[in-house]
FIKEMI-577131 format. One record per atom (N, C-alpha, C): residue in three letters; atom name; x, y, z. Coordinates in steps of 0.02 Angstrom, whole numbers, padded with zeros to 5 digits. Layout:
<sites>
SITE  type  atom       u       v       w
SITE   ALA    CA       X       Y       Z
...
</sites>
This chain:
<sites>
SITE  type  atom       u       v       w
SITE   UNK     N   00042  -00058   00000
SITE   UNK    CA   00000   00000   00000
SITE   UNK     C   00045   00062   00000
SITE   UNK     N   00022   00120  -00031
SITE   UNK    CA   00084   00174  -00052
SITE   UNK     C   00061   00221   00005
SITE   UNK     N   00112   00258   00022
SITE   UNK    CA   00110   00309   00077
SITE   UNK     C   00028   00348   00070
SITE   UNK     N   00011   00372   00012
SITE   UNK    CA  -00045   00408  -00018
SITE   UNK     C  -00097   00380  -00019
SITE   UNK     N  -00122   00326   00012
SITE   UNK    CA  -00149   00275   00019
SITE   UNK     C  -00171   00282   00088
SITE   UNK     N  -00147   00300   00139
SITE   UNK    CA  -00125   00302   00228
SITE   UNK     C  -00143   00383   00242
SITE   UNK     N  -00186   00390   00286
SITE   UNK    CA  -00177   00464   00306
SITE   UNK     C  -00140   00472   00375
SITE   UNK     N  -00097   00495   00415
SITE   UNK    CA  -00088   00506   00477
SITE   UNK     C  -00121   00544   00517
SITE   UNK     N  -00137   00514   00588
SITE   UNK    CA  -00214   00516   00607
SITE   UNK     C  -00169   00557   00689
SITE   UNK     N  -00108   00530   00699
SITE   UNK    CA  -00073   00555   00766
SITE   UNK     C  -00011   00517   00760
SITE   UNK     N   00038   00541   00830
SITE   UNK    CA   00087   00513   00826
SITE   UNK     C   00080   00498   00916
SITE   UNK     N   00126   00444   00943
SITE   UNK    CA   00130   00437   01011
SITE   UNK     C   00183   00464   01024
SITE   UNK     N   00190   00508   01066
SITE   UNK    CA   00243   00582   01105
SITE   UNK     C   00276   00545   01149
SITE   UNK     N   00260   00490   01195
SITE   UNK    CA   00286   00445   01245
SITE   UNK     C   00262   00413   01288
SITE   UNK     N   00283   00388   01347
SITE   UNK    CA   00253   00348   01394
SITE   UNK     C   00204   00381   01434
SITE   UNK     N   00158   00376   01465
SITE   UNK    CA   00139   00417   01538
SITE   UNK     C   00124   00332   01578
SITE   UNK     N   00154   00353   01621
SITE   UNK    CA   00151   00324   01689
SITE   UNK     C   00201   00246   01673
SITE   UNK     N   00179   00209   01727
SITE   UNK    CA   00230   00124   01720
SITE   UNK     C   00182   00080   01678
SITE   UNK     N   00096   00088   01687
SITE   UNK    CA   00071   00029   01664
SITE   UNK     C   00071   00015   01595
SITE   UNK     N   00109   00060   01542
SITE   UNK    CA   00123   00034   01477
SITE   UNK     C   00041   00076   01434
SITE   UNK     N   00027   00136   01448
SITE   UNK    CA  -00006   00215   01418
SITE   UNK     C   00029   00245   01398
SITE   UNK     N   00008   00280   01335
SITE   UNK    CA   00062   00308   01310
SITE   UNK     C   00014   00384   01298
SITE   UNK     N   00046   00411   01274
SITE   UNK    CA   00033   00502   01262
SITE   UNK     C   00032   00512   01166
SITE   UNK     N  -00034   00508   01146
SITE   UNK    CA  -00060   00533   01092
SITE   UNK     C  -00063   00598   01072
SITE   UNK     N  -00040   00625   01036
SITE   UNK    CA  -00055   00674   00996
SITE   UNK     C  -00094   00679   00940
SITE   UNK     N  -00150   00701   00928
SITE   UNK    CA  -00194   00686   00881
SITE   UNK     C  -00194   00740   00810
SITE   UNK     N  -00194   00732   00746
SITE   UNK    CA  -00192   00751   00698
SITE   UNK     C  -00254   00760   00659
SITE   UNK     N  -00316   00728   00708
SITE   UNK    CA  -00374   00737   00681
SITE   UNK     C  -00435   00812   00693
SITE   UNK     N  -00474   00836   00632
SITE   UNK    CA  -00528   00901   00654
SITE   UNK     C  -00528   00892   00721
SITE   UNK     N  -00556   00840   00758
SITE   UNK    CA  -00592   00828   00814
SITE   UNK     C  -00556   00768   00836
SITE   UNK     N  -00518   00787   00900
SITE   UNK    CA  -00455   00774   00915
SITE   UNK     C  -00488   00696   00963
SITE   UNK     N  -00574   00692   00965
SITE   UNK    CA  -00604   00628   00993
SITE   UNK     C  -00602   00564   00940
SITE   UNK     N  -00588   00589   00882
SITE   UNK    CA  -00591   00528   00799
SITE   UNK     C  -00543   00503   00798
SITE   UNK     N  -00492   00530   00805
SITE   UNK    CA  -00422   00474   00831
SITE   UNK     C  -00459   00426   00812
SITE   UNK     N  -00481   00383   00868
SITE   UNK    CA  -00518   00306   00852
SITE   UNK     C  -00578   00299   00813
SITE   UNK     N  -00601   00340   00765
SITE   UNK    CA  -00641   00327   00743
SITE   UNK     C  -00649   00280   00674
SITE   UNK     N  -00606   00277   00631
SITE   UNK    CA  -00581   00242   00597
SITE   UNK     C  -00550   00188   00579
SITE   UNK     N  -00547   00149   00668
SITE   UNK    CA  -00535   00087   00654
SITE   UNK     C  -00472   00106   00693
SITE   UNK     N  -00427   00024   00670
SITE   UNK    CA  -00356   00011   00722
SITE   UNK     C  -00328   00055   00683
SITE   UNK     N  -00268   00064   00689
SITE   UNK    CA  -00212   00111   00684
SITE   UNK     C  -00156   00076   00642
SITE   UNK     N  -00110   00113   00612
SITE   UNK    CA  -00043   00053   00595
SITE   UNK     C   00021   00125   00578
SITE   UNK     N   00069   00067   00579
SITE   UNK    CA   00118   00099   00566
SITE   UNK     C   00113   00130   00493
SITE   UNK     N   00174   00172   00464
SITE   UNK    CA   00158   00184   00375
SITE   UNK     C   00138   00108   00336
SITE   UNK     N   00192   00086   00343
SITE   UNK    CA   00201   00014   00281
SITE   UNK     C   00138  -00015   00314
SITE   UNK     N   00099  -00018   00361
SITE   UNK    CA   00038  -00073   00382
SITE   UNK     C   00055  -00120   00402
SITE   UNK     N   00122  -00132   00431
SITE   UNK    CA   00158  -00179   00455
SITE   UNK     C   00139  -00205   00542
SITE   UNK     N   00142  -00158   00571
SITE   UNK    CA   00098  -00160   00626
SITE   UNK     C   00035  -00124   00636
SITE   UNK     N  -00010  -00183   00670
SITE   UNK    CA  -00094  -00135   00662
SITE   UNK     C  -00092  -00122   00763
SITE   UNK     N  -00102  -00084   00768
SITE   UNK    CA  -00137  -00073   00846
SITE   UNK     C  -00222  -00027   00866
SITE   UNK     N  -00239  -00085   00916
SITE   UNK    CA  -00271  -00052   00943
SITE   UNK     C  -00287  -00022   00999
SITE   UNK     N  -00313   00042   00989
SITE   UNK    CA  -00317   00111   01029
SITE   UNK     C  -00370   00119   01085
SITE   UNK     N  -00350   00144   01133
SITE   UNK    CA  -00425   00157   01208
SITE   UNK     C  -00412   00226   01201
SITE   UNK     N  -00429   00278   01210
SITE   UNK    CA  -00438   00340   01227
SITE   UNK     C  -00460   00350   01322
SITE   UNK     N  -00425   00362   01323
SITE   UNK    CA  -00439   00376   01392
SITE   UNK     C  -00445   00434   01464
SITE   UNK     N  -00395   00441   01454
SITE   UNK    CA  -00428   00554   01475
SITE   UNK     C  -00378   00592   01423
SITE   UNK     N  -00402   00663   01413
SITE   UNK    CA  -00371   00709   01370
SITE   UNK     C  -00330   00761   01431
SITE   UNK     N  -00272   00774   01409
SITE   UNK    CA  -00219   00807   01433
SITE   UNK     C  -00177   00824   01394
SITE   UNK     N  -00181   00892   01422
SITE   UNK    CA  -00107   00952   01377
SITE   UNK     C  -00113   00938   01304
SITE   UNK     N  -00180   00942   01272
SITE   UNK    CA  -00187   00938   01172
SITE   UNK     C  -00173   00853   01178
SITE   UNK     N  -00137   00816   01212
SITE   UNK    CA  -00137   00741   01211
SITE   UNK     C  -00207   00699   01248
SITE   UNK     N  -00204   00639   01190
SITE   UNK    CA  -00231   00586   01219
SITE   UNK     C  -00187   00540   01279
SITE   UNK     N  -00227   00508   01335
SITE   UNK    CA  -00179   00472   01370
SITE   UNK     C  -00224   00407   01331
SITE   UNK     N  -00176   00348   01339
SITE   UNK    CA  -00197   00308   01277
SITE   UNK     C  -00186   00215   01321
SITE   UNK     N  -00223   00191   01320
SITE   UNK    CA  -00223   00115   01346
SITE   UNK     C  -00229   00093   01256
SITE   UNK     N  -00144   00061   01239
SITE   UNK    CA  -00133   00009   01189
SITE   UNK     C  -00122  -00056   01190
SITE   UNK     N  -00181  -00098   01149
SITE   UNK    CA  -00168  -00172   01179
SITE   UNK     C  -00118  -00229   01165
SITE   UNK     N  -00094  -00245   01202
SITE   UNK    CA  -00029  -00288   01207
SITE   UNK     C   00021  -00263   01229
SITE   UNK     N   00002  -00167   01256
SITE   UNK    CA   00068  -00160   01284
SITE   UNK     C   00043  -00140   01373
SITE   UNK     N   00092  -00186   01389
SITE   UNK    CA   00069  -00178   01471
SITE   UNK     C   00124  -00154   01497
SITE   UNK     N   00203  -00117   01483
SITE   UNK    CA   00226  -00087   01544
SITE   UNK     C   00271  -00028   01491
SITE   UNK     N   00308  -00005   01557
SITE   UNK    CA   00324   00083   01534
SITE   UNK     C   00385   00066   01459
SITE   UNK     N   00419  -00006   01463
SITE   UNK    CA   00474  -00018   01431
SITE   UNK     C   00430  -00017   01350
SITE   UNK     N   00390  -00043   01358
SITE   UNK    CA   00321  -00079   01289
SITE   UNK     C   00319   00018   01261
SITE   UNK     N   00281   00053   01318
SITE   UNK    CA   00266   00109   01293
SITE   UNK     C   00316   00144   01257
SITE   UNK     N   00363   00149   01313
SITE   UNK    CA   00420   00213   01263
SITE   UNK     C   00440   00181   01204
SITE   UNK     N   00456   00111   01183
SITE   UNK    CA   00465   00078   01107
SITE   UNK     C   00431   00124   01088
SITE   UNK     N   00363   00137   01093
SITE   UNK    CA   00333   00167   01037
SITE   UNK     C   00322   00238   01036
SITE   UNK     N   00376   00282   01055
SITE   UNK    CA   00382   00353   01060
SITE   UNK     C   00406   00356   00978
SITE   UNK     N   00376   00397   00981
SITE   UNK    CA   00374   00446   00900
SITE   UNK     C   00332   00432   00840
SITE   UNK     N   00314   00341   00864
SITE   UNK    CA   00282   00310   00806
SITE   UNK     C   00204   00363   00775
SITE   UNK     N   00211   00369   00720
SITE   UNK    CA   00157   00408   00693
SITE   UNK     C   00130   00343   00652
SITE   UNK     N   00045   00364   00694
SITE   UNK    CA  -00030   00322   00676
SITE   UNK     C  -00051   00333   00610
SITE   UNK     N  -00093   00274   00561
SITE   UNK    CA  -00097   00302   00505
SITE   UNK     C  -00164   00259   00519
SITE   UNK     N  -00202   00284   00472
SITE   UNK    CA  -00270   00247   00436
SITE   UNK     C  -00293   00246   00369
SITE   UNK     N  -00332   00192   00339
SITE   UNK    CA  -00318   00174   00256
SITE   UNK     C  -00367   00241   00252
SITE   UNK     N  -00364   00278   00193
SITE   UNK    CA  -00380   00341   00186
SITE   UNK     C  -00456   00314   00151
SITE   UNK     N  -00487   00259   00133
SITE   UNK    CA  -00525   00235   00124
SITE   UNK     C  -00576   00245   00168
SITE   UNK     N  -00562   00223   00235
SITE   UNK    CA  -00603   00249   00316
SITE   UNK     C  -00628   00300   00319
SITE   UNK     N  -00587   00348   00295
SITE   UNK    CA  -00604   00411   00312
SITE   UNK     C  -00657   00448   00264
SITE   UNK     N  -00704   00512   00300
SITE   UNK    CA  -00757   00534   00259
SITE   UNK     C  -00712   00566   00203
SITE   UNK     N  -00756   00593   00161
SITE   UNK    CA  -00723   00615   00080
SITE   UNK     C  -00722   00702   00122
SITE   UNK     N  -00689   00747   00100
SITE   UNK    CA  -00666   00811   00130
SITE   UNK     C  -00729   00855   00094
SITE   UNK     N  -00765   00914   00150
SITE   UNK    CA  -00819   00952   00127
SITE   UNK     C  -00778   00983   00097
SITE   UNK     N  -00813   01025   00031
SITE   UNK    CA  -00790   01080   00013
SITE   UNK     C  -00746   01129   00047
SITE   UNK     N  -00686   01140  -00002
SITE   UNK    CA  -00641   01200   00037
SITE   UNK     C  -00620   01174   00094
SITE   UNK     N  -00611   01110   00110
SITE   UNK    CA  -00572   01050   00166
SITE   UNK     C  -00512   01006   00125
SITE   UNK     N  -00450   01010   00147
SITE   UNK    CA  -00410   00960   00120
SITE   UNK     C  -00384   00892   00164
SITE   UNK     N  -00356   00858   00148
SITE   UNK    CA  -00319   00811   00180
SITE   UNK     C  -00264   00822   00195
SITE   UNK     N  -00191   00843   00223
SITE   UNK    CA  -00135   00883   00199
SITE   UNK     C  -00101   00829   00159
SITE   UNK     N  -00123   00766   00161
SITE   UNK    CA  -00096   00730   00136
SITE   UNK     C  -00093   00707   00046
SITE   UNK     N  -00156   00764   00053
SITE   UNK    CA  -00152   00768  -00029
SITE   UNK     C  -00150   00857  -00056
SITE   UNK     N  -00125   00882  -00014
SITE   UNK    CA  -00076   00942  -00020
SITE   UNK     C  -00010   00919  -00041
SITE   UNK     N   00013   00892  -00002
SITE   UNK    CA   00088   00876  -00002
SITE   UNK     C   00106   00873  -00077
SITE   UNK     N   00160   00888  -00107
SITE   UNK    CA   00181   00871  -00176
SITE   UNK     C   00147   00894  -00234
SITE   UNK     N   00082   00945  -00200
SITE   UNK    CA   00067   00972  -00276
SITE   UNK     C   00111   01036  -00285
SITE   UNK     N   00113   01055  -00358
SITE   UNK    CA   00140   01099  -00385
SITE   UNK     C   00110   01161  -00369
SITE   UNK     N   00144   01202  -00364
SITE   UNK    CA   00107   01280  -00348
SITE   UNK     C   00148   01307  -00384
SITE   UNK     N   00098   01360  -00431
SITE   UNK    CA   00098   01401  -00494
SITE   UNK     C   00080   01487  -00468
SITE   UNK     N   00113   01520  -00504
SITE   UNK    CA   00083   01586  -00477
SITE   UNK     C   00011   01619  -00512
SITE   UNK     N  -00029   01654  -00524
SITE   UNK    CA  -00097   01681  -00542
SITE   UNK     C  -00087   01654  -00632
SITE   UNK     N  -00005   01691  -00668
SITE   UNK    CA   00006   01684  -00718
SITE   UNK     C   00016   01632  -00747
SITE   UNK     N   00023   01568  -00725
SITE   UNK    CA   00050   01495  -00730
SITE   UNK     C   00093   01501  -00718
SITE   UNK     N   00166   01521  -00705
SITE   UNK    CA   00209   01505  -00693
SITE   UNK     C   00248   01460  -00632
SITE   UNK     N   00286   01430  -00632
SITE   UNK    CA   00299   01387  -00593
SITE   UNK     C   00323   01424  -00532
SITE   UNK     N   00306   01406  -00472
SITE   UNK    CA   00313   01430  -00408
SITE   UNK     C   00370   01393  -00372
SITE   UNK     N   00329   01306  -00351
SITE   UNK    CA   00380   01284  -00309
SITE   UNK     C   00322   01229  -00309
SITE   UNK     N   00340   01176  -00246
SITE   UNK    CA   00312   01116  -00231
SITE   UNK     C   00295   01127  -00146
SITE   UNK     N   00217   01092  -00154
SITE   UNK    CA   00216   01128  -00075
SITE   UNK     C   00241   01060  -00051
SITE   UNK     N   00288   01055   00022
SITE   UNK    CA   00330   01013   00057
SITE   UNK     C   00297   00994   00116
SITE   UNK     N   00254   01029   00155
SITE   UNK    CA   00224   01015   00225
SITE   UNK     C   00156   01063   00244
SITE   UNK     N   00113   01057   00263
SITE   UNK    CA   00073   01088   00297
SITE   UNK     C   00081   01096   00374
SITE   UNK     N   00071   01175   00395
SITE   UNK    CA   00098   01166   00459
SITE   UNK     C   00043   01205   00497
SITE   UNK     N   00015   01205   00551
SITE   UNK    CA  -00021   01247   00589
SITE   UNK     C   00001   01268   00650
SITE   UNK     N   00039   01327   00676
SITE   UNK    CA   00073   01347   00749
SITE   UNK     C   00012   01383   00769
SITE   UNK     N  -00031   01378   00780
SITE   UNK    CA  -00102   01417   00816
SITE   UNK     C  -00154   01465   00788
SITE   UNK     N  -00112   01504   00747
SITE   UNK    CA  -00142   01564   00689
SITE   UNK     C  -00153   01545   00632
SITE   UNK     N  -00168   01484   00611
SITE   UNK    CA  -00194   01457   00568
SITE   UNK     C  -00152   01422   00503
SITE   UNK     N  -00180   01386   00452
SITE   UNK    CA  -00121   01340   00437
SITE   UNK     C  -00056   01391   00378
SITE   UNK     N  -00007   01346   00366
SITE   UNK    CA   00021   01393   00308
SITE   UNK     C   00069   01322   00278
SITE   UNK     N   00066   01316   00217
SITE   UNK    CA   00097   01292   00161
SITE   UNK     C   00167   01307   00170
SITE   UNK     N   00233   01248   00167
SITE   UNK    CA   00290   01252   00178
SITE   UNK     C   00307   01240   00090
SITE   UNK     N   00318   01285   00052
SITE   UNK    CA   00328   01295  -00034
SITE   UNK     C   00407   01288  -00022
SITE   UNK     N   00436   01206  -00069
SITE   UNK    CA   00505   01209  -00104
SITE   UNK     C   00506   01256  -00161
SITE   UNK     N   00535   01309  -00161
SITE   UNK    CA   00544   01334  -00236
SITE   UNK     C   00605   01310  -00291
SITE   UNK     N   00617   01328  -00334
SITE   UNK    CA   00632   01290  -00376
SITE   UNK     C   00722   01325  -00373
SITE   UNK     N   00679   01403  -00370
SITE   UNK    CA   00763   01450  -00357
SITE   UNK     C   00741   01483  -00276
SITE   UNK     N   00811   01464  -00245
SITE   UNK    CA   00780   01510  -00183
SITE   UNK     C   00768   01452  -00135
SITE   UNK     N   00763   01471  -00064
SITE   UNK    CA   00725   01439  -00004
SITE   UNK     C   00669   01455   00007
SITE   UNK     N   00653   01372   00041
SITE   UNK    CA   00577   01373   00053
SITE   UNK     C   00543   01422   00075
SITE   UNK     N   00473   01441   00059
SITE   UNK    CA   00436   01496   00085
SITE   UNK     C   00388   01451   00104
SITE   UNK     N   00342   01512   00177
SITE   UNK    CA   00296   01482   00213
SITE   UNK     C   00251   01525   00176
SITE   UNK     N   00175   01489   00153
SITE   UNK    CA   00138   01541   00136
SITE   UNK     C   00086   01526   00153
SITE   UNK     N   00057   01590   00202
SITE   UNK    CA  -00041   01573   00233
SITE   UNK     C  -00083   01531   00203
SITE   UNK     N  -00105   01473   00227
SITE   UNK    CA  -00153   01447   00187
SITE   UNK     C  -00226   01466   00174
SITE   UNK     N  -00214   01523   00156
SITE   UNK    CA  -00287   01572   00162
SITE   UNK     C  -00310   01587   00072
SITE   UNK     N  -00388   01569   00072
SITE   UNK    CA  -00408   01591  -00004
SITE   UNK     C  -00374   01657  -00025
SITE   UNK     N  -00348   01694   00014
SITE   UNK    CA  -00322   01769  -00037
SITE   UNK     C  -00252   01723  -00028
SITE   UNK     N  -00214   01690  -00009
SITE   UNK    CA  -00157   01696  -00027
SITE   UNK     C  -00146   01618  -00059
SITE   UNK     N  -00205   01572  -00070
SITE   UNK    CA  -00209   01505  -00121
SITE   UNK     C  -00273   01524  -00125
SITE   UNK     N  -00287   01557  -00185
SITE   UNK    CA  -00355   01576  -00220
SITE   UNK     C  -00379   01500  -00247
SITE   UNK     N  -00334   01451  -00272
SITE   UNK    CA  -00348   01397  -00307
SITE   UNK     C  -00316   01306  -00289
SITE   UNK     N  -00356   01277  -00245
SITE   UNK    CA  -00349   01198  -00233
SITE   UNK     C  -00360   01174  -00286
SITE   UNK     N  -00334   01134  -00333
SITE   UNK    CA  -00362   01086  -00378
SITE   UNK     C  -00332   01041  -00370
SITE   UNK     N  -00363   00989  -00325
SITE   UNK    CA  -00326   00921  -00295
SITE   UNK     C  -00334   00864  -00372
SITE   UNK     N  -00377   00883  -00402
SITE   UNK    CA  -00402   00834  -00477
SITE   UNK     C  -00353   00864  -00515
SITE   UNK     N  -00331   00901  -00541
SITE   UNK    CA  -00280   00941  -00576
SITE   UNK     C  -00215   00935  -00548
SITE   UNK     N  -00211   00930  -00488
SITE   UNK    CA  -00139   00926  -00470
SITE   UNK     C  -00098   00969  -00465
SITE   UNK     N  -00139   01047  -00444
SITE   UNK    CA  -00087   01086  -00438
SITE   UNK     C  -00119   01121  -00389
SITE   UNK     N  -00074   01179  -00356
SITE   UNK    CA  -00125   01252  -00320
SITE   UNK     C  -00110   01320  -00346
SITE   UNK     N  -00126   01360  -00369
SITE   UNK    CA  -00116   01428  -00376
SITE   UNK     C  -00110   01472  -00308
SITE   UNK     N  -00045   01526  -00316
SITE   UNK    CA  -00050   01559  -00239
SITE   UNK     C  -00033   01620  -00283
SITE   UNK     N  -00044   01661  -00239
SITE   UNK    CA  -00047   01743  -00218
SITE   UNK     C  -00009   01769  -00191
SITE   UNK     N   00056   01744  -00178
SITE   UNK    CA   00085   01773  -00107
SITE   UNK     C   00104   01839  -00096
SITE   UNK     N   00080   01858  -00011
SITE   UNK    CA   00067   01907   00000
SITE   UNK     C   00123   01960  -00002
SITE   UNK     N   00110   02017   00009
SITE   UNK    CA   00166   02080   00004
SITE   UNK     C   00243   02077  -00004
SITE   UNK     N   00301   02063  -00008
SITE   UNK    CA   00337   02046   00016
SITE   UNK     C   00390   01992   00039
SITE   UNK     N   00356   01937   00019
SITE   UNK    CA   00374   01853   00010
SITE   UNK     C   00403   01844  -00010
SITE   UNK     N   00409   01872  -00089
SITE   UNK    CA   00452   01842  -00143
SITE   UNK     C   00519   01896  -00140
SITE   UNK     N   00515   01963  -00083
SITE   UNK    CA   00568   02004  -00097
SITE   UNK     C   00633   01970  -00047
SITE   UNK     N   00699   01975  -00073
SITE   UNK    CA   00744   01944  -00056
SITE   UNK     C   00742   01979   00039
SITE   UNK     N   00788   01942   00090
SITE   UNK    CA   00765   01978   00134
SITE   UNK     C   00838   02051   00133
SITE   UNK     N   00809   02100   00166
SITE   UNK    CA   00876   02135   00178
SITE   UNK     C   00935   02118   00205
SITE   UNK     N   00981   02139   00200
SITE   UNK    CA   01047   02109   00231
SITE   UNK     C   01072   02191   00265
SITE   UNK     N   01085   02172   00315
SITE   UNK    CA   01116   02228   00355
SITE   UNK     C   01194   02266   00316
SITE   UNK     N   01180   02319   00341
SITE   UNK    CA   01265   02365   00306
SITE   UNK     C   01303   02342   00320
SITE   UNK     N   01366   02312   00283
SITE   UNK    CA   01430   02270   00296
SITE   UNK     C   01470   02366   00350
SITE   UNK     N   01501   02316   00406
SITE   UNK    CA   01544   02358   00431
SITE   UNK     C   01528   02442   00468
SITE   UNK     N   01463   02451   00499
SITE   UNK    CA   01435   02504   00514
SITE   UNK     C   01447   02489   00584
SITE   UNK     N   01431   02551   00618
SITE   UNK    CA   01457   02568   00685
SITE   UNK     C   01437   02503   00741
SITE   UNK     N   01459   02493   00790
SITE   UNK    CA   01455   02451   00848
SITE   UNK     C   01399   02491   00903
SITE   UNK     N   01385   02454   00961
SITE   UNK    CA   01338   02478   00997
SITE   UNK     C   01373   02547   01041
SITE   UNK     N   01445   02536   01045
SITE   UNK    CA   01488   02596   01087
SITE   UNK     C   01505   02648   01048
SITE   UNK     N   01480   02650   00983
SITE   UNK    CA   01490   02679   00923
SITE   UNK     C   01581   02694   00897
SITE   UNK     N   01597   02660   00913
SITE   UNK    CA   01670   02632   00898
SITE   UNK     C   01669   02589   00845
SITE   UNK     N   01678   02602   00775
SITE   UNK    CA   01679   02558   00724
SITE   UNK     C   01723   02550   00692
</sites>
């Protein structure tokens, strides 16, 4: 089964406590669906597990996984990121993506021209923003907002962006060799 195939649903952050619970981080709208979709697996589907939900703490799930009963079982599985066959999952409402079928499309600017490849979707609290490889140049982060990706076409395979004011200008570089803070230069 190909990566694109698998959506990632959470990853386990680490142990909590000795009896072999571990600490979920959830990747889902509604951070209770974690389990809604069935057991869990690694990428390749190589290992399937199944999940208890059990109290919510600090954005984490605390998590009863079966077959693992002590703290040594749990931490093995620190970092492992949960996947589910993308089959499970509902089809995305309008103007909803998967990031997983973000990933790797091409982004073009208004004119067609080639932009870059978006690399990651990221959300730090203020909402999400597109991690764009460009083709010349380092990556740019760009708002994932209709004014600044006027155009998803997940059937087409590409996105059109807008980016805002400033983005594309190189950044400044400070004056080579100008005064010190004692003004001794």
């Amino acid at each position: 089964m190909t990566s694109s195939s698998k959506v990632c649903v959470g990853q386990i952050t680490g142990a909590h406590g000795v009896r072999g619970l571990v600490k979920v981080k959830p990747f889902t709208a509604a951070p209770e669906d974690l389990t809604a979709y069935g057991p869990v697996s690694d990428e390749a589907g190589a290992r399937r597990l199944a999940l208890h939900l059990l109290s919510w703490a600090k954005d984490q799930w605390i998590v009863r996984v079966d077959g693992v009963a002590d703290r040594d079982a749990a931490d093995a599985l620190r970092g492992l990121r949960l996947y589910v066959d993308r089959a499970a999952l509902p089809e995305a409402e309008e103007d909803e993506f998967y990031h997983v079928d973000l990933i790797g499309l091409p982004a073009v600017l208004a004119d067609g021209s080639s932009f870059g490849t978006v690399r990651a979707v990221f959300d730090f609290g203020a909402g999400e923003f597109l991690e764009i490889d460009r083709a010349r140049g380092s990556a740019v982060m760009v708002p994932f907002t209709r004014a600044a990706v006027p155009v998803v076409d997940i059937a087409g395979r590409r996105i059109v962006i807008d980016p805002p004011a400033g983005l594309l200008e190189p950044a400044e570089r400070p004056p080579e060799g100008g005064d010190d803070e004692d003004g001794e230069g």
